[in-house]
VOMARTOR-89009 format. One line per 5 residues: number of its first residue (from 1); their letters; for each residue y, x, z negated of N, C-alpha, C. Coordinates in pm, whole numbers, plus 32768, in hexadecimal, padded with zeros to 4 digits. Example, Ala and Ser with C-alpha at 12.3 -4.5 7.8 and 13.67 -1.06 7.14 Angstrom:
! residues 2
1	AS	7DC7 8527 7CF4 7E3E 84CE 7CF4 7EB6 8528 7CF4  7F1F 8505 7D3C 7F96 8557 7D36 8003 850A 7CED
END
This chain:
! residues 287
1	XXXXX	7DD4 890C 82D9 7D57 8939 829C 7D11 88C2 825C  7C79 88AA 826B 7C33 8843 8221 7C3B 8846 818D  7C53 87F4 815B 7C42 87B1 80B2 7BEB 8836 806B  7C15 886D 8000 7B86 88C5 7FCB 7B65 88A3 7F7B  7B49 87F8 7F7F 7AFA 87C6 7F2A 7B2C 871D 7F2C
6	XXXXX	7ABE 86E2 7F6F 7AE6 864C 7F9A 7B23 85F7 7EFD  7B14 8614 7E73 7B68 85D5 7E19 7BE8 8614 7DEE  7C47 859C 7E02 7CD7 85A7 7DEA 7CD8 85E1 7D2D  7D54 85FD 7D49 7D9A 8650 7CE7 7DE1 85E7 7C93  7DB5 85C7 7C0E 7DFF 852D 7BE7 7E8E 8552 7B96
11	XXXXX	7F03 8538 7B95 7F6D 8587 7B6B 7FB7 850C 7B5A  804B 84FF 7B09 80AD 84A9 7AD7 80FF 8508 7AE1  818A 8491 7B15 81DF 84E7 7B35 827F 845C 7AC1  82B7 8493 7A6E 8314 8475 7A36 83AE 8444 7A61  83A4 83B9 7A8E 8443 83E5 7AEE 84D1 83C0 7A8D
16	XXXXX	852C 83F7 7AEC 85B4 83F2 7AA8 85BE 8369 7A88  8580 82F0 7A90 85B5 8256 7A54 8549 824B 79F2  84E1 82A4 79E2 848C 82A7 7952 8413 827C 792F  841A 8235 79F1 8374 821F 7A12 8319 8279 7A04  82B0 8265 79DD 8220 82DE 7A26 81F4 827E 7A7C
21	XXXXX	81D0 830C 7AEB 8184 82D0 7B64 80E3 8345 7B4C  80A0 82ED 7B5F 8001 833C 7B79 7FDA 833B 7C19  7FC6 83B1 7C4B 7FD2 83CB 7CC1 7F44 840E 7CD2  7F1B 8424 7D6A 7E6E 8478 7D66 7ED5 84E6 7DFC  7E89 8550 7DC1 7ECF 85AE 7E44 7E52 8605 7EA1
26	XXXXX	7E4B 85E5 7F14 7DF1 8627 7F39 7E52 86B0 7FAA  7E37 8724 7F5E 7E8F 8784 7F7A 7E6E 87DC 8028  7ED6 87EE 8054 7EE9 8837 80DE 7F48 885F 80FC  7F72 88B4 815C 7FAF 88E8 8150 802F 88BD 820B  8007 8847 8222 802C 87E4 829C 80A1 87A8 824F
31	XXXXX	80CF 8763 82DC 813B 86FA 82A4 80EB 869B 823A  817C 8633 81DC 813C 85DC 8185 812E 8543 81AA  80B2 851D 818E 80C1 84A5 8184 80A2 8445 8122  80F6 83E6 8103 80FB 8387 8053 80A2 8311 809E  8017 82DF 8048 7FF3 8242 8073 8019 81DC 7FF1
36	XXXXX	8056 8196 801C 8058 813C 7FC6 7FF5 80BE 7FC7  7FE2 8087 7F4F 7F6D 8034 7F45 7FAA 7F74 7F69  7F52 7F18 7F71 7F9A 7E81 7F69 7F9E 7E8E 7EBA  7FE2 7DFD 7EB0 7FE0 7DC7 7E12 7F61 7D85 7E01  7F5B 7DA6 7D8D 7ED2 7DD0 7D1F 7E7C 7E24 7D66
41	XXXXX	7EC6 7EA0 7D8F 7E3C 7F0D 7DD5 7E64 7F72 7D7E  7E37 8000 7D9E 7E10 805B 7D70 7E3D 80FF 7DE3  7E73 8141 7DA5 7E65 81CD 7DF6 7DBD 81EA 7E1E  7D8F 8205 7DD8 7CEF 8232 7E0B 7CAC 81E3 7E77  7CFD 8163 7E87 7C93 80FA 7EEC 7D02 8149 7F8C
46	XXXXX	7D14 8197 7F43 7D02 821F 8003 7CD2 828A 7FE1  7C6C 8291 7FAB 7C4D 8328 7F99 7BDA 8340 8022  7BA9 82DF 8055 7B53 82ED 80E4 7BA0 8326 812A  7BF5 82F9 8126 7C77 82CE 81B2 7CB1 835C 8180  7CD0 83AA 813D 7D13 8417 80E5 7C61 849B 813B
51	XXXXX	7C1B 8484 8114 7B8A 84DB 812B 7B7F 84F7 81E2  7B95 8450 820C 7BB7 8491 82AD 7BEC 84CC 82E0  7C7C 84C5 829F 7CD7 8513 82C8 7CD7 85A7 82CE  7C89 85DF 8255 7C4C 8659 8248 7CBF 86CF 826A  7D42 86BE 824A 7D70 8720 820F 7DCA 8722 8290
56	XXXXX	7DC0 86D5 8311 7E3D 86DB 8379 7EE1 86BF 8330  7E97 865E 82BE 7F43 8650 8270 7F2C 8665 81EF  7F8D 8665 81A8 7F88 8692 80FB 7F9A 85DE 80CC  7F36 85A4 80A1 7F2F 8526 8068 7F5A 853A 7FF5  7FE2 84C1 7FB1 7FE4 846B 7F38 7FD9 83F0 7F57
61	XXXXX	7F7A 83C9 7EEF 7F76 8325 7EC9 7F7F 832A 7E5F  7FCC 82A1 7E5E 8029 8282 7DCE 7FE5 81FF 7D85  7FFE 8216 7CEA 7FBB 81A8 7CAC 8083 816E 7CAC  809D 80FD 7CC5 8122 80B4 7CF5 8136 8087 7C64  81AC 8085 7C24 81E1 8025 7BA9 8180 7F9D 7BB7
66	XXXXX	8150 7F9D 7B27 8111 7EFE 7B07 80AB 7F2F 7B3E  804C 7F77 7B61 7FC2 7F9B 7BA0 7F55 804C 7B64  7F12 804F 7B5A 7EC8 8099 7B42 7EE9 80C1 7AD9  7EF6 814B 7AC4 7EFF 8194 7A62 7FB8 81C9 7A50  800D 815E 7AA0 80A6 8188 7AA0 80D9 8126 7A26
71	XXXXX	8145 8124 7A07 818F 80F7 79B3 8190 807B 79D6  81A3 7FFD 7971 81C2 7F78 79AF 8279 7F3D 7965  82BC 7F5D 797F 836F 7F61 7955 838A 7F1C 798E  8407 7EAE 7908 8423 7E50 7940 846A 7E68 79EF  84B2 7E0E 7A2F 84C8 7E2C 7AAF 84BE 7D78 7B0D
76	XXXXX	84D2 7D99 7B97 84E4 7D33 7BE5 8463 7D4A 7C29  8423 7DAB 7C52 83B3 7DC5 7CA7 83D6 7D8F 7D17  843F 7DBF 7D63 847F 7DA2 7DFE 8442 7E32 7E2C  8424 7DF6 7ECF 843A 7E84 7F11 847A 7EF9 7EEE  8508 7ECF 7EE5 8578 7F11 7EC4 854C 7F8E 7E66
81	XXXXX	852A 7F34 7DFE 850B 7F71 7D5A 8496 7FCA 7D69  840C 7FC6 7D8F 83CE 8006 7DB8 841D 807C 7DDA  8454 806B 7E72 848D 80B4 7ED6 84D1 812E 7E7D  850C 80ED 7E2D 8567 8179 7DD6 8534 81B6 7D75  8486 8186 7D52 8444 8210 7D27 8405 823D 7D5D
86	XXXXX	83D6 8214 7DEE 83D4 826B 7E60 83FF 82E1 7E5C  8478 829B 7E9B 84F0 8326 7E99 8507 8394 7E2E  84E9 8357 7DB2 84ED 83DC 7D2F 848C 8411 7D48  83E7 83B5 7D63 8385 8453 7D56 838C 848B 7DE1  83A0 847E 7E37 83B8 84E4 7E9A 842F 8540 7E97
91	XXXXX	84B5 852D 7E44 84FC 85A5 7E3F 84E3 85EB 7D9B  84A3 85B5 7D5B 8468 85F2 7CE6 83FD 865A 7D0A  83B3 861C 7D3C 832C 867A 7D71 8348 8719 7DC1  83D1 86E5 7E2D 83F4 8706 7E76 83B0 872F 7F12  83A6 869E 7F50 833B 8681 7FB7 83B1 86A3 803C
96	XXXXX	840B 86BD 8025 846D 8686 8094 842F 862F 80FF  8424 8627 8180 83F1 85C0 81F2 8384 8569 81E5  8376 850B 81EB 82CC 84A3 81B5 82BF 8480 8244  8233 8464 8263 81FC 83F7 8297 81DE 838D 822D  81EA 8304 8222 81BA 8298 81CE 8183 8250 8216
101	XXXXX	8113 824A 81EE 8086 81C0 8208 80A0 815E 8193  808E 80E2 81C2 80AC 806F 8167 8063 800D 8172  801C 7FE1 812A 7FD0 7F42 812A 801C 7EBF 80E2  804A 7E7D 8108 8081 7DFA 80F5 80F5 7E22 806F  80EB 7E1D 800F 8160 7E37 7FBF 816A 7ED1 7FD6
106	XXXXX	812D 7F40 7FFD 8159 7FA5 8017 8182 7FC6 80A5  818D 7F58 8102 81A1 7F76 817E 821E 7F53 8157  8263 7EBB 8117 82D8 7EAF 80FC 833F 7ED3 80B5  82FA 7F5A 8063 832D 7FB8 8015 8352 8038 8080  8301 805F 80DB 8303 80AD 8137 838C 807F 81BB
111	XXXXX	839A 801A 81C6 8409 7FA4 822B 847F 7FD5 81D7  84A1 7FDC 8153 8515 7FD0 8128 852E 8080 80FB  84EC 80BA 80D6 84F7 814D 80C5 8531 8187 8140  8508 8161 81AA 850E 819D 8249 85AC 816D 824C  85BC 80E9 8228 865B 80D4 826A 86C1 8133 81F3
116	XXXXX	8679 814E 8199 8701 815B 8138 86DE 81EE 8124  867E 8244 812F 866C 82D3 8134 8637 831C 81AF  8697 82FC 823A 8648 8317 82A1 8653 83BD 82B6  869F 83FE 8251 86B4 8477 8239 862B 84C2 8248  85B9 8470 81B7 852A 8492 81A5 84C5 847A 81FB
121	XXXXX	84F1 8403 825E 8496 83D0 828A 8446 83F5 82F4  83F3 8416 8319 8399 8430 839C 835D 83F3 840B  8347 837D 83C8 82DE 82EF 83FB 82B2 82F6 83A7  829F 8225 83D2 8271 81DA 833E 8212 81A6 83CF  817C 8176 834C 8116 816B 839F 8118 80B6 835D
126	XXXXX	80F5 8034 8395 80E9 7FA0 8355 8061 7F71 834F  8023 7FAE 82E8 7F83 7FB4 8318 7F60 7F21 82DF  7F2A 7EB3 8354 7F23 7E2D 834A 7F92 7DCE 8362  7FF6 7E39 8394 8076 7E08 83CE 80FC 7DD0 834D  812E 7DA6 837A 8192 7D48 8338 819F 7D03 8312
131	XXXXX	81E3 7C93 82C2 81C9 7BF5 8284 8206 7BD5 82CD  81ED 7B5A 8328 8232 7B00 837F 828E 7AAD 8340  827E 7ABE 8290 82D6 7A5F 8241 8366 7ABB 8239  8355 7B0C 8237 83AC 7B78 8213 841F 7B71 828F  8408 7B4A 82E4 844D 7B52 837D 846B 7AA6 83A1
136	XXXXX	8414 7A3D 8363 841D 79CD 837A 83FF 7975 8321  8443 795D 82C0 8443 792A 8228 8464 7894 824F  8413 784E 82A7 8417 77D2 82BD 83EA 778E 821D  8410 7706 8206 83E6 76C0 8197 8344 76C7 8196  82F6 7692 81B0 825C 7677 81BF 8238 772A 81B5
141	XXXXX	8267 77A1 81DD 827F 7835 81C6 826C 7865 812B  82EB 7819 810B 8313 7820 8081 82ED 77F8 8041  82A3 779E 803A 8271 7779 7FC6 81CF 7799 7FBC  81AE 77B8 804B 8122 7803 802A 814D 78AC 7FE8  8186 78C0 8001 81B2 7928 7F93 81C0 7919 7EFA
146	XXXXX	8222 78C3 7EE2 8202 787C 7E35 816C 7869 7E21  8147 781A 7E80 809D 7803 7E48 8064 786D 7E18  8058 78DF 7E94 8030 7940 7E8D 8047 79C1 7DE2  80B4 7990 7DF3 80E3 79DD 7D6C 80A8 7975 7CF6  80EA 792E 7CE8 808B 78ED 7C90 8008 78C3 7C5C
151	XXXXX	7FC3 78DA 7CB2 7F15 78F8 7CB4 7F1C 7997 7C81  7F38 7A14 7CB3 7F64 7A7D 7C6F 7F86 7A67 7BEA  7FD7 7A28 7BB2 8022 7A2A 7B13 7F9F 79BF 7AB3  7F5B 7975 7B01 7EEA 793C 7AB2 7E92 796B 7ADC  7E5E 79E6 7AE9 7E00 7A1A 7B28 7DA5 7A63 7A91
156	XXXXX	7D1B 7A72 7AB1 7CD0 7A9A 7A55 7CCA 7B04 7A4E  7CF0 7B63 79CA 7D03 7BE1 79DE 7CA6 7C52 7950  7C74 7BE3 7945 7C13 7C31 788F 7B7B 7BE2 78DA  7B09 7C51 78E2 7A6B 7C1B 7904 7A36 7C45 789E  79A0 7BEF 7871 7956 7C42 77FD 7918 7CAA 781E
161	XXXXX	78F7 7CCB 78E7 78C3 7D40 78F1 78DB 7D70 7996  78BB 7DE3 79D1 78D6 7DD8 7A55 78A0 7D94 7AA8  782F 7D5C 7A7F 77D6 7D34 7B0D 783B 7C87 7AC9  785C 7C4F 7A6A 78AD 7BDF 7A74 7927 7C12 7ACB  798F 7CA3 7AAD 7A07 7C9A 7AE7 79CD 7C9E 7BA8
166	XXXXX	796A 7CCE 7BD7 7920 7CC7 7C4A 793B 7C19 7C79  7900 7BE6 7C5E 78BD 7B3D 7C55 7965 7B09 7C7B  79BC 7B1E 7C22 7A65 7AED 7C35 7A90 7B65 7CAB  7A8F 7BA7 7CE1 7ABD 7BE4 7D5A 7A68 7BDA 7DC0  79EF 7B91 7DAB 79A9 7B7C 7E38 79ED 7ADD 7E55
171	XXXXX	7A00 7AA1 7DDF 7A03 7A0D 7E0A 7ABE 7A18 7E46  7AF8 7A57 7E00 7B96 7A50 7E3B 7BBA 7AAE 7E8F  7B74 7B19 7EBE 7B83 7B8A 7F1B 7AF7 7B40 7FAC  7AE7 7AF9 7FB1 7A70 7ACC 7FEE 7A46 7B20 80A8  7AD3 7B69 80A7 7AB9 7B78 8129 7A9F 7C1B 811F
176	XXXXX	7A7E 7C48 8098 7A72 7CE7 8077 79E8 7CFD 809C  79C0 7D62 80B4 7905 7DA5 80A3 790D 7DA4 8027  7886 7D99 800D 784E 7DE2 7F61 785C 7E31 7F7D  7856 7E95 7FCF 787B 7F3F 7F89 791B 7F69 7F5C  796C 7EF1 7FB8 7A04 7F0C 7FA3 7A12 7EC6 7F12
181	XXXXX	79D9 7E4F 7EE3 79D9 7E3B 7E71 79A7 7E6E 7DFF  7948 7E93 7E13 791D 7F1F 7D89 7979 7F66 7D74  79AD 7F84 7DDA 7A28 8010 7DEA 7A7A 7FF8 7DA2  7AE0 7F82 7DB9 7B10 7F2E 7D76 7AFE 7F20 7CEC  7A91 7ED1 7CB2 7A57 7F06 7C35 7A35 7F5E 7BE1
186	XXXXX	7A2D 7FC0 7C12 7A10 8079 7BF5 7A98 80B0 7BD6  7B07 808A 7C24 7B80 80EA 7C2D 7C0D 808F 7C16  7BBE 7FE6 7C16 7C77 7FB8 7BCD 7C2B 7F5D 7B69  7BD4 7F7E 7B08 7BDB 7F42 7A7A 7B9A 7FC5 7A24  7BC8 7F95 79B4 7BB1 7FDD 793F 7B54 7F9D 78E1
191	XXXXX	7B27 7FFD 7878 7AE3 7FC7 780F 7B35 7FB8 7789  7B48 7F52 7758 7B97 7F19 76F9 7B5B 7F4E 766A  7B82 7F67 75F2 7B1F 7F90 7580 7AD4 7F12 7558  7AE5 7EB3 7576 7A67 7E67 7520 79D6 7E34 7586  79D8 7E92 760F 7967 7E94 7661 79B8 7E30 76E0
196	XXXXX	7A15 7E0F 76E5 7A21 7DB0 775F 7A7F 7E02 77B5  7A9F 7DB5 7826 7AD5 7E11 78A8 7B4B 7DB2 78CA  7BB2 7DF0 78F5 7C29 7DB1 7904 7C55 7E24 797C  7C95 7DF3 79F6 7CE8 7E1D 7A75 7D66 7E67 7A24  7D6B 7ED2 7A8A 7DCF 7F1B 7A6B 7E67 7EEB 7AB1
201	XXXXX	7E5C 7E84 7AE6 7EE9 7E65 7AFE 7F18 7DE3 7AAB  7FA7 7DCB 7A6D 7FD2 7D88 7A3A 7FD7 7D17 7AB2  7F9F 7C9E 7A8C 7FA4 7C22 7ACE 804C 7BCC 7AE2  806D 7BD8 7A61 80FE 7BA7 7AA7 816F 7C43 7AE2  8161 7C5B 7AC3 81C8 7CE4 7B2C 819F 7CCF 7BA1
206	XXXXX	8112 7CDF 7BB0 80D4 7CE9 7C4B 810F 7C65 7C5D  8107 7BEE 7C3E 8135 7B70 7C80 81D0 7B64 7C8B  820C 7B9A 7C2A 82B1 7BA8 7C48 82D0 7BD3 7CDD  826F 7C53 7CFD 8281 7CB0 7D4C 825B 7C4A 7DF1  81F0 7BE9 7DDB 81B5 7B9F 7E46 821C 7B1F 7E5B
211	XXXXX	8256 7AE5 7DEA 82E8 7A9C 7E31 8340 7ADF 7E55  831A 7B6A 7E7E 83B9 7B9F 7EDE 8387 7B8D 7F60  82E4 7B4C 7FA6 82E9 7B89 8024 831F 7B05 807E  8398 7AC9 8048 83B8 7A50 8068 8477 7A98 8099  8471 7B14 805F 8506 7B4E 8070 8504 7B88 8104
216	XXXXX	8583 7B6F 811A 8594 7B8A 81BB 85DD 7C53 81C7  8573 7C47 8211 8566 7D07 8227 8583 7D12 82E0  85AB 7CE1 8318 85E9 7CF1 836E 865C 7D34 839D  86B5 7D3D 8352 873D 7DA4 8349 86DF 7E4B 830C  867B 7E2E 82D8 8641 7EAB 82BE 862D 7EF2 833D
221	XXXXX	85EE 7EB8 8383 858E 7EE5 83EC 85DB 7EE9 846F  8681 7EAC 848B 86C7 7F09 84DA 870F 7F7D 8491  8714 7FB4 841E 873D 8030 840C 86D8 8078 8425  8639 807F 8431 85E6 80D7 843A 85E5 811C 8499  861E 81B8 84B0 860A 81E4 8502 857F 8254 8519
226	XXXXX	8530 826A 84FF 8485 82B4 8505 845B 825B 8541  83FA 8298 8560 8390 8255 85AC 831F 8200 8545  82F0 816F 859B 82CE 8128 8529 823A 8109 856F  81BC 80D9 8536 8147 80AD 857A 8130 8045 8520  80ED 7FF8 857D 80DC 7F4A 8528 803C 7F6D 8552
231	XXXXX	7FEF 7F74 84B8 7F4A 7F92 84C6 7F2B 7F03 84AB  7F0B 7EAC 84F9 7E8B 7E3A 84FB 7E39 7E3E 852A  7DF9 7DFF 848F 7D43 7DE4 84AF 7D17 7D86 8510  7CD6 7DC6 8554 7C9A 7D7D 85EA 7C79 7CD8 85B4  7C3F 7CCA 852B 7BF5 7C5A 850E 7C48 7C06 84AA
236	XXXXX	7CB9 7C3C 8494 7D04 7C18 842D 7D57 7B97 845B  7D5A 7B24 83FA 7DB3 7AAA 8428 7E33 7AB8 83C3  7E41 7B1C 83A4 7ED1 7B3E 8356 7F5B 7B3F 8398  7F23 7B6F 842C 7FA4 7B8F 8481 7F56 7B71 84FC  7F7A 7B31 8554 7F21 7B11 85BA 7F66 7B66 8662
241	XXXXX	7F1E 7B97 86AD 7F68 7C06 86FB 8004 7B9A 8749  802D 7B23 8764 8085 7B0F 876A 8100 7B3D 86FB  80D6 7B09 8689 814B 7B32 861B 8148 7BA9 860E  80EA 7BFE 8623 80C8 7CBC 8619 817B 7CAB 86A1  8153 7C90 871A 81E5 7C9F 8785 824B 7C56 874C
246	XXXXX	8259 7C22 8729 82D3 7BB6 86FC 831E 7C33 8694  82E3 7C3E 864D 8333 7CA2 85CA 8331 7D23 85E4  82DC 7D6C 8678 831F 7DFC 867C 8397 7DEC 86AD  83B2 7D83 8707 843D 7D7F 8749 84BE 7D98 86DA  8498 7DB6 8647 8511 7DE7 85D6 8514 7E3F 85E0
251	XXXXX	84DD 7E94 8634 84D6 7F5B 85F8 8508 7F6C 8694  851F 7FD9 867E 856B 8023 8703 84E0 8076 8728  8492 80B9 86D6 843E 8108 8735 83AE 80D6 86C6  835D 809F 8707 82E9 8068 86BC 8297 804B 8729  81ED 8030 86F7 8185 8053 8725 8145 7FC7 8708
256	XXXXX	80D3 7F98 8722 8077 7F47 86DD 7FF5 7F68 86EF  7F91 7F7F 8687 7F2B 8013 86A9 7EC2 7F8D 8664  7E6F 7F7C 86B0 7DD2 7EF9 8688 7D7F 7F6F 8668  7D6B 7F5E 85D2 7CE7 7F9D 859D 7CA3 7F2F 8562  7C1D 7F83 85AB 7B97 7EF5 858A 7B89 7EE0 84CF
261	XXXXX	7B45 7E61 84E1 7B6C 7E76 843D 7BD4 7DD5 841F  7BCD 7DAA 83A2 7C2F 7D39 836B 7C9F 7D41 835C  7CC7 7D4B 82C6 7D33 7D84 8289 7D79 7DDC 8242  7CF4 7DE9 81DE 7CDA 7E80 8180 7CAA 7EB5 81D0  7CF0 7F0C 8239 7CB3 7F68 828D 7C75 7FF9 8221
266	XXXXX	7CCF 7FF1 81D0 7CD6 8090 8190 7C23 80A7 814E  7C15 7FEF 813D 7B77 8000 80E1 7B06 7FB2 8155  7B1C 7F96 81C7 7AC5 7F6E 822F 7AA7 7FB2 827A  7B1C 800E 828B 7AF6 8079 8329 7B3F 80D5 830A  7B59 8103 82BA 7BAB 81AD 8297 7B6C 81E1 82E3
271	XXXXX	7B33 821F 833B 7B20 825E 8398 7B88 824B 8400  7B6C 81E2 845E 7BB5 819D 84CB 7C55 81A3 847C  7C57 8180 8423 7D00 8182 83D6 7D23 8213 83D9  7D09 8252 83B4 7D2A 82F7 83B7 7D3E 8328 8431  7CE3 8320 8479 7CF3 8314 8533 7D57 8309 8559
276	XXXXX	7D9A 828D 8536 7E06 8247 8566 7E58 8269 8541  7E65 82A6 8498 7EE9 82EE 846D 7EF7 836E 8495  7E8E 83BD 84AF 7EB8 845D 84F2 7EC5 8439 85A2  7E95 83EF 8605 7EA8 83E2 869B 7F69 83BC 8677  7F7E 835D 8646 8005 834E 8631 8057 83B3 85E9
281	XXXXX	8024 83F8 858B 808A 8485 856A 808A 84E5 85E6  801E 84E1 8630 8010 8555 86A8 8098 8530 8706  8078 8489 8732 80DB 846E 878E 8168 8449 8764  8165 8475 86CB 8201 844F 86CA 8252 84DC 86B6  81D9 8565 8681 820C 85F2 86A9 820E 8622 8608
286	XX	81DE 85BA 85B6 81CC 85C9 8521 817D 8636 851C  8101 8643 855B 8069 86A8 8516 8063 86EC 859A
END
């Protein structure tokens, strides 16, 4: 049945290790599917991608530890760690079977849930694919990862107003639209009490979380038994369609699905992204 009413349902859910997670639910009465967001994103930056879908599946998106409106507790921010409050709000909630869509730290949150709860699992969707570091943690690999995190942990996270926090996500997001960046601005910062605006994700957690994509997830991805789809952006130099083949050869039953579009598919082409996640629930017998 279609959505009866294209805005999600904003809800927190309390888990047994004492996190809150802030979650958006767009309710149906279909199988489920969880999207997870990258680091320093946001549950809502799928609510397009959540509106297309229009009710073929019962959408959660999750605000992830260290991000949105969830708890930020101390922790390692590994896949792993993620992964196991995964697992609480889906048997808390009581979702039994998931589909999981994942963007870069939630795709690799989605990689390790699948091997270690394939009980729940349905198919995991890799929307923008995989980290090639994650599979090939060469030196020159690795340490663009440290960089990477470390630009994260000195990263600017207090503006005097939005159209300044705008100005810092056009210049370091450079390959976003302005409309994906407003979005951005609208739905992952807040207003601080003395008039200024500060991002809703903690800058060093999120960067703890970005020196793991240097950890080798390969032993993950031969336990996965579901069916897996590797979503790259036609235009995207994140994963280039050689390394897209190189790294399905880890999964036993996997796909590689080119949706037009970069990297943030979820905020470039949620249309075409949604597409791609219900044609692949059809053919894997999910919807």
């Amino acid at each position: 049945m279609p959505y009866a009413d294209r805005h999600p349902i904003a809800k927190s859910a309390f888990l047994a290790n004492g996190v809150k997670l802030s979650y958006y639910q767009w309710a149906s009465d279909k199988p489920n599917l969880i999207l997870l967001h990258p680091s320093s994103g946001y549950g809502l930056m799928w609510d397009r991608t959540a509106i297309y879908i229009d009710g073929a599946m019962q959408v959660f998106a999750l605000d992830q530890r260290g991000h949105g409106d969830s708890d930020r507790p101390d922790g390692s921010y590994s896949a792993e760690e993620y992964a196991e409050d995964l697992y609480l709000f889906i048997t808390q909630i009581g979702l039994g079977k998931v589909t999981i869509a994942g963007h870069s730290l939630g795709g690799r949150v989605a990689q390790v849930f699948a091997a270690t709860h394939p009980d729940l699992t349905q198919a995991i969707l890799l929307v923008g694919g995989p980290h090639y570091s994650n599979f090939f943690a060469e030196r020159q690999r690795a340490d663009a990862v440290l960089q990477g995190a470390e630009r994260m942990r000195s990263s600017q996270t207090i503006f005097d107003s939005e159209d300044d926090a705008f100005t810092h996500f056009k210049f370091t997001r450079s390959s976003d639209s302005e409309n994906s960046l407003r979005h951005r601005v609208r739905y992952n910062c807040r207003r601080m009490s003395d008039g200024k605006v500060e991002t809703k994700y903690d800058n060093v957690r999120v960067a703890q979380g970005l020196a793991h994509m240097a950890d080798d997830l390969s032993d993950y991805a031969g336990k996965v038994n579901c069916p897996v789809a590797i979503l790259r952006g036609s235009f995207s130099t994140h994963l280039t369609c050689k390394e897209a083949q190189i790294l399905a050869a880890f999964w036993k039953d996997v796909r590689v699905i080119e949706v037009e579009g970069d990297y943030s598919l979820e905020l470039e082409n949620p249309e075409g992204l949604s597409k791609a996640i219900l044609d692949f629930g059809s053919s894997s017998g999910i919807i």
